[in-house]
C-alpha positions as CSV (number, residue, x, y, z in Angstrom):
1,X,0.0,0.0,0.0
2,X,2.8,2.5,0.4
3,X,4.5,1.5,-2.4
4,X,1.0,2.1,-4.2
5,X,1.0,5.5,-2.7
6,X,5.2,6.4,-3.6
7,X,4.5,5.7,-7.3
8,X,1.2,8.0,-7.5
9,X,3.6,11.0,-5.7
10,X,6.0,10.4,-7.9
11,X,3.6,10.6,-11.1
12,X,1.9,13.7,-9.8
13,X,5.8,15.5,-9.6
14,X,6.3,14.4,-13.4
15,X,2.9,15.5,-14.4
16,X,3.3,19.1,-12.3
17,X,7.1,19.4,-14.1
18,X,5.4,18.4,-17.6
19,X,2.4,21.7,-17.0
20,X,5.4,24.0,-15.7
21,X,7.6,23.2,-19.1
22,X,4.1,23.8,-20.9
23,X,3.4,27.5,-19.1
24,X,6.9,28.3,-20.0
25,X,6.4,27.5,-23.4
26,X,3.0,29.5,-23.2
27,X,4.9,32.5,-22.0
28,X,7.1,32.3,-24.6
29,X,4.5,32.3,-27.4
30,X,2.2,35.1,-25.9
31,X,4.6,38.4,-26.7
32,X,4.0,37.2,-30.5
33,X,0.8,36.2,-30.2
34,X,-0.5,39.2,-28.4
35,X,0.7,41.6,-30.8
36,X,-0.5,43.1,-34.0
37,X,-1.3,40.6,-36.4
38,X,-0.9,43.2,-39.4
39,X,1.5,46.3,-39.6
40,X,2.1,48.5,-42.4
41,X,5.6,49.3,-43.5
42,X,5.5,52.7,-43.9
43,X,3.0,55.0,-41.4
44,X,1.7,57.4,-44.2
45,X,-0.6,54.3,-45.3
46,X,-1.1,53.1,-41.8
47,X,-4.5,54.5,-41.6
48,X,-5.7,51.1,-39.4
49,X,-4.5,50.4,-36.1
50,X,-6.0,47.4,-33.9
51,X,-7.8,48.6,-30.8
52,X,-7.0,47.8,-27.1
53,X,-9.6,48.5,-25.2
54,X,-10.9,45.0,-23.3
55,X,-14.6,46.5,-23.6
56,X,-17.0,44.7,-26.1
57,X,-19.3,47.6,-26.4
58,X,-17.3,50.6,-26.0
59,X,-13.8,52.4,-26.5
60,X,-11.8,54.0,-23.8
61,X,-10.6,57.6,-24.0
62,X,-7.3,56.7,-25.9
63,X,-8.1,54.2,-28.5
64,X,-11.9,56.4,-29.0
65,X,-9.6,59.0,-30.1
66,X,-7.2,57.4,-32.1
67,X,-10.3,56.0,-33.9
68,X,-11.6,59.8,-34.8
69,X,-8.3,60.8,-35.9
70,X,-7.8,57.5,-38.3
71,X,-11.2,58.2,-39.6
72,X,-10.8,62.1,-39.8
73,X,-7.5,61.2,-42.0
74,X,-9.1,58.6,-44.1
75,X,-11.7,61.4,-45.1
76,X,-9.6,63.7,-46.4
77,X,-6.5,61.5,-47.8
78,X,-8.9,58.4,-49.0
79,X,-10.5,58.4,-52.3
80,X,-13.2,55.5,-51.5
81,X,-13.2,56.4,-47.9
82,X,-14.5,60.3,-49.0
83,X,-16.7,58.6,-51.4
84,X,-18.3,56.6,-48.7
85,X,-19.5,59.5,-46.4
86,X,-20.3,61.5,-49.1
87,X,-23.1,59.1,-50.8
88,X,-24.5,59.4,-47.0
89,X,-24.8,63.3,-47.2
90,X,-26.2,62.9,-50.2
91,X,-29.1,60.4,-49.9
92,X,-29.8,61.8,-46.1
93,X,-29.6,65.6,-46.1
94,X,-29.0,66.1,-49.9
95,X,-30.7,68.0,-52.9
96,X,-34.5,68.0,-51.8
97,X,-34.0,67.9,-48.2
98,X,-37.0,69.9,-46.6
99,X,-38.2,70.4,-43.1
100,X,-41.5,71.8,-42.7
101,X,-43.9,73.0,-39.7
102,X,-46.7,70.9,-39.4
103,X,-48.7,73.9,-37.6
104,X,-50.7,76.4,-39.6
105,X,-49.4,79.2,-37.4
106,X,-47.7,81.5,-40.0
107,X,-45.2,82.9,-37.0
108,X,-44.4,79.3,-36.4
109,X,-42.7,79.0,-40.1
110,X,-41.3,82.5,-39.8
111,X,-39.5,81.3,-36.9
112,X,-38.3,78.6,-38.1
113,X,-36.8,80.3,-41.6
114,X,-35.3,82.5,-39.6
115,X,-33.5,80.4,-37.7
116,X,-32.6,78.1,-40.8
117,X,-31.5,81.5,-42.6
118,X,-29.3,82.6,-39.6
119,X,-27.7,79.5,-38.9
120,X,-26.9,78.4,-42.2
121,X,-29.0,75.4,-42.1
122,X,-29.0,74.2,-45.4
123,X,-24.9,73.2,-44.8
124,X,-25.0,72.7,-41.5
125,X,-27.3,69.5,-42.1
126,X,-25.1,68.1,-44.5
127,X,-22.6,68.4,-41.9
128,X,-24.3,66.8,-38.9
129,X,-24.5,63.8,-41.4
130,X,-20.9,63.8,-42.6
131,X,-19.9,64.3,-39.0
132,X,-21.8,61.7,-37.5
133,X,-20.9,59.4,-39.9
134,X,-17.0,60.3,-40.5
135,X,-16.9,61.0,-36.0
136,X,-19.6,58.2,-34.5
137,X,-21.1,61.2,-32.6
138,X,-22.0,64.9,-33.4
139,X,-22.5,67.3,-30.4
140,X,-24.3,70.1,-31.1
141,X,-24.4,73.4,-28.4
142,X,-27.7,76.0,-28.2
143,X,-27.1,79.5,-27.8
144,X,-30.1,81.6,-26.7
145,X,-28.3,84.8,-26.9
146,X,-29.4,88.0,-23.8
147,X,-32.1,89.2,-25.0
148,X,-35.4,87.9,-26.4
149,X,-35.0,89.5,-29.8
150,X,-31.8,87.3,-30.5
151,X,-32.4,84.6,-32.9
152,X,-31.0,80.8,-31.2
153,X,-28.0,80.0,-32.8
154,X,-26.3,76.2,-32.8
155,X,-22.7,75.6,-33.3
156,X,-20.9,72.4,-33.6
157,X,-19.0,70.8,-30.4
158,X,-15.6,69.2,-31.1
159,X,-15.9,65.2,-30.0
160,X,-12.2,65.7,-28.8
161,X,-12.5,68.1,-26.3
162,X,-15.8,66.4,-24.4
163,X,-13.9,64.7,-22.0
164,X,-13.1,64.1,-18.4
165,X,-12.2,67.4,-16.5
166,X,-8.7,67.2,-15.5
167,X,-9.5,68.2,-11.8
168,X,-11.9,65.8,-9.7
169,X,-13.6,68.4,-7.1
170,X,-16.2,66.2,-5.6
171,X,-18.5,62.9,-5.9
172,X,-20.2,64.5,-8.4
173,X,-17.5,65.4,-10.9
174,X,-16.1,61.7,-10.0
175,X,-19.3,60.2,-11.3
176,X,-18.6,61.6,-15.2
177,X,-17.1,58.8,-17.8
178,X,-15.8,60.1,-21.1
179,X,-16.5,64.1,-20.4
180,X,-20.2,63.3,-20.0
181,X,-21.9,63.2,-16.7
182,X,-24.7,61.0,-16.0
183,X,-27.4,59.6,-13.7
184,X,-25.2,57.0,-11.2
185,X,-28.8,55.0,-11.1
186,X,-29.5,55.8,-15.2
187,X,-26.7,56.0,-17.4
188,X,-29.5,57.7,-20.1
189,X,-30.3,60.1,-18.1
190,X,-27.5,62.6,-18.9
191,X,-27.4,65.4,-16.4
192,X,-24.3,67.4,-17.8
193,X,-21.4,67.6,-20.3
194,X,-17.9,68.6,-19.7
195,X,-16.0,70.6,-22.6
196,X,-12.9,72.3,-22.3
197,X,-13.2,71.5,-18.8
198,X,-15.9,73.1,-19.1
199,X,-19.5,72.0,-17.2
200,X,-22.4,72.6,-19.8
201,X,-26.2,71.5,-18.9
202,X,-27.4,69.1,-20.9
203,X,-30.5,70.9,-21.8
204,X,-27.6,73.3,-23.9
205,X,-26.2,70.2,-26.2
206,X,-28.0,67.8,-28.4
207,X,-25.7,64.3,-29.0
208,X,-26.2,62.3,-31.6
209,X,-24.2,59.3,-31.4
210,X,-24.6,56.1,-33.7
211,X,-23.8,52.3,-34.1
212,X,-23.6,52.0,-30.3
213,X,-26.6,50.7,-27.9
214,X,-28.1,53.0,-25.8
215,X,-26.3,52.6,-22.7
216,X,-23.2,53.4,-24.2
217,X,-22.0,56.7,-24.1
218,X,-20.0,57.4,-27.4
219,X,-20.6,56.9,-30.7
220,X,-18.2,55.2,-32.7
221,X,-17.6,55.6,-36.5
222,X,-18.9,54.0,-39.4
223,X,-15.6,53.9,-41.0
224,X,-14.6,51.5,-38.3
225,X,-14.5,48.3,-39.6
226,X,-13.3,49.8,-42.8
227,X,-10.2,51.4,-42.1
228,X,-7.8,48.5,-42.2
229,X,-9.0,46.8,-45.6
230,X,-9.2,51.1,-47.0
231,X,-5.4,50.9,-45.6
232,X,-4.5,47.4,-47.6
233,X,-6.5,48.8,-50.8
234,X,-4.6,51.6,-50.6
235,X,-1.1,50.0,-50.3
236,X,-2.2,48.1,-53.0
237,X,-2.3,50.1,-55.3
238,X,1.1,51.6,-54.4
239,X,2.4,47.9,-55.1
240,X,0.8,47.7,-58.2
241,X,1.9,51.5,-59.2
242,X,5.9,50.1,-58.5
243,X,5.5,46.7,-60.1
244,X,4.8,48.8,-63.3
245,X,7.6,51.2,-62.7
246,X,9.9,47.7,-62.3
247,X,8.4,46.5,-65.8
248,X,9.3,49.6,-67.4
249,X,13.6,49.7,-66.1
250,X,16.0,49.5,-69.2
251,X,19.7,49.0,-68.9
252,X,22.2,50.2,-70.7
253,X,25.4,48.8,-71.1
254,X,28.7,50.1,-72.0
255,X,31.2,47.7,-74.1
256,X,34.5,49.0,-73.4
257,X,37.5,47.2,-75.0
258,X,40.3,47.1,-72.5
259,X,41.6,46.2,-69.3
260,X,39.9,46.9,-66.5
261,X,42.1,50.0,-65.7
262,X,40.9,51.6,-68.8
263,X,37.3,50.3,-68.5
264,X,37.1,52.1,-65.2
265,X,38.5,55.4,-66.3
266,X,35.5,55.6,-69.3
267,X,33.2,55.3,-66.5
268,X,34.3,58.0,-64.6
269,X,35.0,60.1,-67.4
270,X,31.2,59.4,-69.1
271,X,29.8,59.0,-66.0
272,X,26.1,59.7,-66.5
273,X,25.0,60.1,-62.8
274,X,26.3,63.7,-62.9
275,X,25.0,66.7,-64.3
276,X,28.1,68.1,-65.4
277,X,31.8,67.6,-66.4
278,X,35.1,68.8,-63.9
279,X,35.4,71.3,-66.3
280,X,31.9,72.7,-65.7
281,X,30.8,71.4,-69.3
282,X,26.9,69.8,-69.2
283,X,27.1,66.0,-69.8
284,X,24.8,63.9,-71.4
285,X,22.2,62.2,-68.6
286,X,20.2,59.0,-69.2
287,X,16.8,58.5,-69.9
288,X,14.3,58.3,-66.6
289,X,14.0,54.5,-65.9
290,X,17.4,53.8,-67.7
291,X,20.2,52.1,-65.8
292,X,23.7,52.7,-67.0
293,X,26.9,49.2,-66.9
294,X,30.2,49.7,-67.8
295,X,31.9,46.7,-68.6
296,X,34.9,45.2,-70.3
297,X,35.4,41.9,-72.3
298,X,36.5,40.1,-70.1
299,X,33.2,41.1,-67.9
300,X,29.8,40.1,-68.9
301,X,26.4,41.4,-67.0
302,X,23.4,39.1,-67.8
303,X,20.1,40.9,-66.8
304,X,17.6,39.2,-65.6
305,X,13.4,40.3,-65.2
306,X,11.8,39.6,-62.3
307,X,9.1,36.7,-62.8
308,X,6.3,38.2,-60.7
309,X,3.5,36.1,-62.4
310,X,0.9,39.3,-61.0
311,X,-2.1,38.5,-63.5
312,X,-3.9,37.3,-61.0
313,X,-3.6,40.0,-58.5
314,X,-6.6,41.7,-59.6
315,X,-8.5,39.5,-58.3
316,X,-7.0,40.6,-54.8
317,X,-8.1,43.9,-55.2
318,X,-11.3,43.3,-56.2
319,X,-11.7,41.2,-52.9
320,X,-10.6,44.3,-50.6
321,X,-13.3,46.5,-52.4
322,X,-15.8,43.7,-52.3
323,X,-15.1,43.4,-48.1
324,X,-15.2,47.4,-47.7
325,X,-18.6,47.2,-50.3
326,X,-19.7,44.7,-47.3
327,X,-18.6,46.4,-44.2
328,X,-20.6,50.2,-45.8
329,X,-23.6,47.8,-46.8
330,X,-23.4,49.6,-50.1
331,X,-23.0,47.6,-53.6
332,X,-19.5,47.3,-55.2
333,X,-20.3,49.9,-58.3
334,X,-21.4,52.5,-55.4
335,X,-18.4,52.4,-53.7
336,X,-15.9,52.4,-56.8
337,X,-18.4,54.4,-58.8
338,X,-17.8,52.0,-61.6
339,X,-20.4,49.8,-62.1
340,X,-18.9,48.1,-65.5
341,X,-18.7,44.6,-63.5
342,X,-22.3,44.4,-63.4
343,X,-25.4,44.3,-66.3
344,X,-28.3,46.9,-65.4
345,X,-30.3,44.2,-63.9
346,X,-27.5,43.1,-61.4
347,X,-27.2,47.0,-60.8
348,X,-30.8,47.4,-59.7
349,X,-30.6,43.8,-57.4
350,X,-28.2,45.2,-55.9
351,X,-29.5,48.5,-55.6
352,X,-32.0,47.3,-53.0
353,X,-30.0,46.6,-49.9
354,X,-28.2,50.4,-50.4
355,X,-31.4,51.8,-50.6
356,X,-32.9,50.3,-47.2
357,X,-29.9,51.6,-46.0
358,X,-30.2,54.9,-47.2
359,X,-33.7,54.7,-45.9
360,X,-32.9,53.6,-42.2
361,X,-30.4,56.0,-41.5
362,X,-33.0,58.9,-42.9
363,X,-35.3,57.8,-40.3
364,X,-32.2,58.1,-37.8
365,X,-30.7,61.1,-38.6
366,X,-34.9,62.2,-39.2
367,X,-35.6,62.1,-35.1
368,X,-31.9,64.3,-34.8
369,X,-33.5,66.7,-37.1
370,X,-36.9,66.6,-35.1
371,X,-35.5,67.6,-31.9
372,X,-34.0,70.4,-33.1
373,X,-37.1,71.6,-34.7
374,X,-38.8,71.0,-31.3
375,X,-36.3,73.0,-29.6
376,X,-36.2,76.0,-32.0
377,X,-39.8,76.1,-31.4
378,X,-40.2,75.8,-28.0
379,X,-37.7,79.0,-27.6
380,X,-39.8,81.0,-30.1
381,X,-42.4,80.0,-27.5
382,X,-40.3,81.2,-24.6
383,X,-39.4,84.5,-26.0
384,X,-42.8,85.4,-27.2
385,X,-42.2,85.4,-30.7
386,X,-44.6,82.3,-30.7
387,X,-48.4,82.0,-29.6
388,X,-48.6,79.5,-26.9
389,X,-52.0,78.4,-28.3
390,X,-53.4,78.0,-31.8
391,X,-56.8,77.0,-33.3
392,X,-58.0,75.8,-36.5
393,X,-61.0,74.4,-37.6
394,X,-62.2,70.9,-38.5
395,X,-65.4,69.7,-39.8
396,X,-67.2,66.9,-38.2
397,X,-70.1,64.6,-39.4
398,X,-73.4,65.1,-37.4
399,X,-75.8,62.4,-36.8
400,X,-78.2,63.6,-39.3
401,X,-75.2,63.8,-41.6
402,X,-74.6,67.2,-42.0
403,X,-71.0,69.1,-41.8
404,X,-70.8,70.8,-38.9
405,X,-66.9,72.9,-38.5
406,X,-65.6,72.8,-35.3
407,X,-62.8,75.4,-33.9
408,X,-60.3,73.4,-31.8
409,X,-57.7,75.4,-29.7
410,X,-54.8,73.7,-28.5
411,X,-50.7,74.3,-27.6
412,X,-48.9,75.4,-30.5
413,X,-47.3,71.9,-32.2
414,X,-44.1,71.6,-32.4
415,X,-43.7,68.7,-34.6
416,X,-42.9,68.8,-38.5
417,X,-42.2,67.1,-41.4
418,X,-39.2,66.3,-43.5
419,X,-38.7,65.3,-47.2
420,X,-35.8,63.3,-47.9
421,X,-33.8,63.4,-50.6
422,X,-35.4,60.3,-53.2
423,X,-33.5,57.5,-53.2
424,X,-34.5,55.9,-56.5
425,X,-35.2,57.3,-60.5
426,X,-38.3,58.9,-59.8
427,X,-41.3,58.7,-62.5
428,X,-43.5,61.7,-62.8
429,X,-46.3,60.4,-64.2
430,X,-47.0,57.8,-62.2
431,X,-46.1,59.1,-58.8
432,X,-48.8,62.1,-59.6
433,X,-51.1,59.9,-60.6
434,X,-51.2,57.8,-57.1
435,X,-50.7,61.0,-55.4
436,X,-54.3,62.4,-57.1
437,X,-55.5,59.0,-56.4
438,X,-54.7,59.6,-52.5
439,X,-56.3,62.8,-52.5
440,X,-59.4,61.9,-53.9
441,X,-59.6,59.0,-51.3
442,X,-59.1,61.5,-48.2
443,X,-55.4,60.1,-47.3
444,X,-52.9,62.8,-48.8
445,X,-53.4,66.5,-48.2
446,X,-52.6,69.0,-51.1
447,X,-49.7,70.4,-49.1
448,X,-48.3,67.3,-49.0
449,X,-48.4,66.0,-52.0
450,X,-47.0,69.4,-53.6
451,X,-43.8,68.9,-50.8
452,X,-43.3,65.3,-52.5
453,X,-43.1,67.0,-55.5
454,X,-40.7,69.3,-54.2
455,X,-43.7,72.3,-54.7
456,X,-43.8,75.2,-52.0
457,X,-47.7,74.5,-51.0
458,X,-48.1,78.7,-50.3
459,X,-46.1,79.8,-53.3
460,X,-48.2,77.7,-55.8
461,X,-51.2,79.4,-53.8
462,X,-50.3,82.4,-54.5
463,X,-49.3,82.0,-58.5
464,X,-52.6,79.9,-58.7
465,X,-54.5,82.9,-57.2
466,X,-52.8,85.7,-59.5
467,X,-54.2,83.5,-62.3
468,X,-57.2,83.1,-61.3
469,X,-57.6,87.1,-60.9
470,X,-56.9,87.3,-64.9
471,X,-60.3,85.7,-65.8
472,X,-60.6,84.3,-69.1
473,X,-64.1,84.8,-70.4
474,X,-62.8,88.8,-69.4
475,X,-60.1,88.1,-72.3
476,X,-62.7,86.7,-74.5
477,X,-65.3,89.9,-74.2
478,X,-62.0,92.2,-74.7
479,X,-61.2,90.5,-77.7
480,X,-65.0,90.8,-79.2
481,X,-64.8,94.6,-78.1
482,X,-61.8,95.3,-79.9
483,X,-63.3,93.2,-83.1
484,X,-66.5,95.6,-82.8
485,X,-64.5,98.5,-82.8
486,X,-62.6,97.4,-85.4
487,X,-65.8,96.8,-87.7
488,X,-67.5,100.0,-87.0
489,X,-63.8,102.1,-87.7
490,X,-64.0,100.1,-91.4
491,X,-67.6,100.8,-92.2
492,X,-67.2,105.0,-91.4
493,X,-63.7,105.0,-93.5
494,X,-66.3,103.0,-96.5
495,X,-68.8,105.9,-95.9
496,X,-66.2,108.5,-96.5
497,X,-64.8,107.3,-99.5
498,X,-68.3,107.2,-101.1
């Protein structure tokens, strides 16, 4: 029994040695492991760094901004990366972008045209979009002004400067993550943000963050998973740019008869990497691309091209555009604005994923732009330049079936309605056609269905009345008038003449 027991001790001591030789070969592996598993030669085309923050959901300070500043450079120094937000400013806040009250209170849409008028609205829109998209997160900041006859103004927030306060005064301050203070028992409920180390209320600054959940609270940007296969595209093409250079070298060599001696004294005396003689005389240079060997009979040079077999790499590329295509959930031909690899059928297929794309972030960015419509018209409200109250009138059915109008008074609405830029070809004829069809049946207003067809509902009013003031059957008496007079002129210059 105790030799039973010696032999399992001494089994446990080999197994224990055997783990500690497999941990030290662990250890060994993990530096190589645990580091970046690509790296770009050359940091101009490093635009894609791996993150290190342990979070799932969301970025610490340092790697959040390292994110913003990759994406801010692939903006400006990426062709498809540009292309990519830009199709998003486009199809969101683009050419047909409208936002209109939904209250019949004329001061209600002076108001807001003022304040669209004074703040520039109709690029600052486009830019919420491109810097929500480009950034992960806009932060927008509300200025009142001192008096009530200053129109609210809005200016942009930069996302790099929200951030913790460098001094920690008291619990409170200790409570704010990522320059933004919230509820300790509701991290939605934001009370405050810090900027510049700055404390702003939150009732100053509208956030729009995206592609993070709600409970996180940063946005984080769309060019994201992009960035490393934009970096490789990019680099790609550099290759491909110095494989042709390679293909295009020439060498030039130099027979010299002669010892060595004297082959080595025509290359100094012809030698073409100069400009110019000793003697200050210009000298004869070699073609761009051309390489220049001196040689001797008794030396040979045998030059050899490199076999790079590249016909294939094309393929490669098309992969990395086919994985960004993917990772914007826009078709290949958007994001390379070529669309010669596809037939027009295969164009519109593939059309239809973009375009409930397009559509979903229009309803995103549509509740941004709805807040701030609320908030301009609540301070119109505030200051006075706003009824508090409005009334119209509706007409209601009465039981023995007569109209009967009704004058409702209620709080001044603050809700409106935006037109999107279309998405898709659109067809006159038939969308005018269902629109009349809708308006016959009681579901479409006129006003709206002249804002679908981009047609200011009071303007065409007004033309419509001006025509209507011109009365034709007026025309038509004028006419006869004129004819009479005409007649009666002829018939006295006949009685004259006789």
């Amino acid at each position: 029994m105790f030799e039973r027991a010696k032999t399992r001790i001494i089994e446990g001591k080999i197994r224990l040695q055997k783990a500690q030789i497999d941990l030290e070969n662990i250890n060994d592996i993990r530096p190589i492991t645990e580091s970046n598993n690509y790296v770009l030669p050359e940091s101009d085309e490093a635009d894609w760094k791996l993150m290190g923050s342990n979070s799932e959901k969301g970025l610490d300070s340092s790697d959040q901004e390292s994110l913003r500043e990759q994406a801010i450079k692939t903006y400006y120094k990426n062709s498809h990366g540009r292309n990519i937000i830009r199709l998003f400013e486009k199809y969101v806040a683009g050419h047909g972008f409208k936002i209109a009250p939904m209250s019949t209170t004329p001061s209600v849409k002076e108001y807001w045209n003022e304040f669209w008028k004074v703040n520039k609205m109709s690029l600052r829109a486009k830019e919420i979009v491109r810097r929500s998209m480009r950034d992960g997160e806009t932060f927008l900041r509300y200025f009142e002004g001192d008096t009530d006859d200053t129109m609210l103004k809005v200016r942009f927030m930069n996302p790099a400067l929200v951030a913790d306060p460098e001094k920690r005064l008291n619990e409170i301050v200790a409570k704010v993550s990522d320059g933004i203070l919230t509820d300790p028992d509701d991290i939605e409920e934001v009370i405050g943000y810090y900027y510049k180390n700055n404390y702003i209320e939150a009732e100053e600054v509208q956030h729009i963050k995206i592609l993070v959940d709600s409970d996180v609270l940063r946005g984080r940007s769309y060019y994201e998973p992009l960035l490393q296969s934009l970096a490789m595209y990019k680099k790609w093409l550099t290759d491909r740019m110095k494989l042709n250079e390679t293909r295009g070298t020439v060498a030039l060599v130099k027979n010299v008869k002669g010892s060595p001696t004297n082959t080595a004294n025509v290359a100094t005396k012809y030698d073409t990497s100069r400009k110019t003689n000793v003697d200050g005389t210009p000298m004869a240079r070699a073609p761009k691309n051309v390489s220049v060997f001196t040689t001797n009979g008794n030396i040979s040079y045998e030059m050899l091209s490199p076999n790079l077999q590249a016909s294939d790499v094309q393929h490669d590329g098309r992969a990395l555009l086919l994985n960004i295509a993917a990772g914007s959930s826009l078709p290949e031909y958007m994001v390379t604005s070529d669309a010669s690899n596809g037939s027009y059928a295969s164009t519109m297929v593939a059309e239809g994923p973009a375009v409930m794309e397009f559509e979903d972030w229009q309803d995103f960015f549509g509740e941004a732009y709805k807040v701030m419509f609320e908030r301009v018209i609540e301070d119109g409200i505030s200051k006075g330049k706003i009824p508090k109250m409005e009334s119209y009138t509706e007409r209601e059915v009465q039981p023995d079936k007569s109209i009967k109008e009704v004058k409702i008074t209620e709080p001044t609405s603050t809700e409106c309605s935006i037109t999107f830029p279309d998405l898709v070809a659109r067809d006159i004829k038939a969308e005018t056609e269902s629109y009349i069809l809708q308006n016959n049946a009681g579901w479409m207003s006129n006003t709206t269905a002249q804002g679908r067809l981009d047609l200011d509902h009071e303007q065409e009013m007004d033309l419509m009345a001006k025509e209507s003031e011109e009365d034709p059957e007026d025309e038509f008496k004028k006419d006869e008038e004129d004819l009479e007079i005409e007649k009666q002129k002829k018939a006295m210059d006949d009685e004259e003449e006789e």
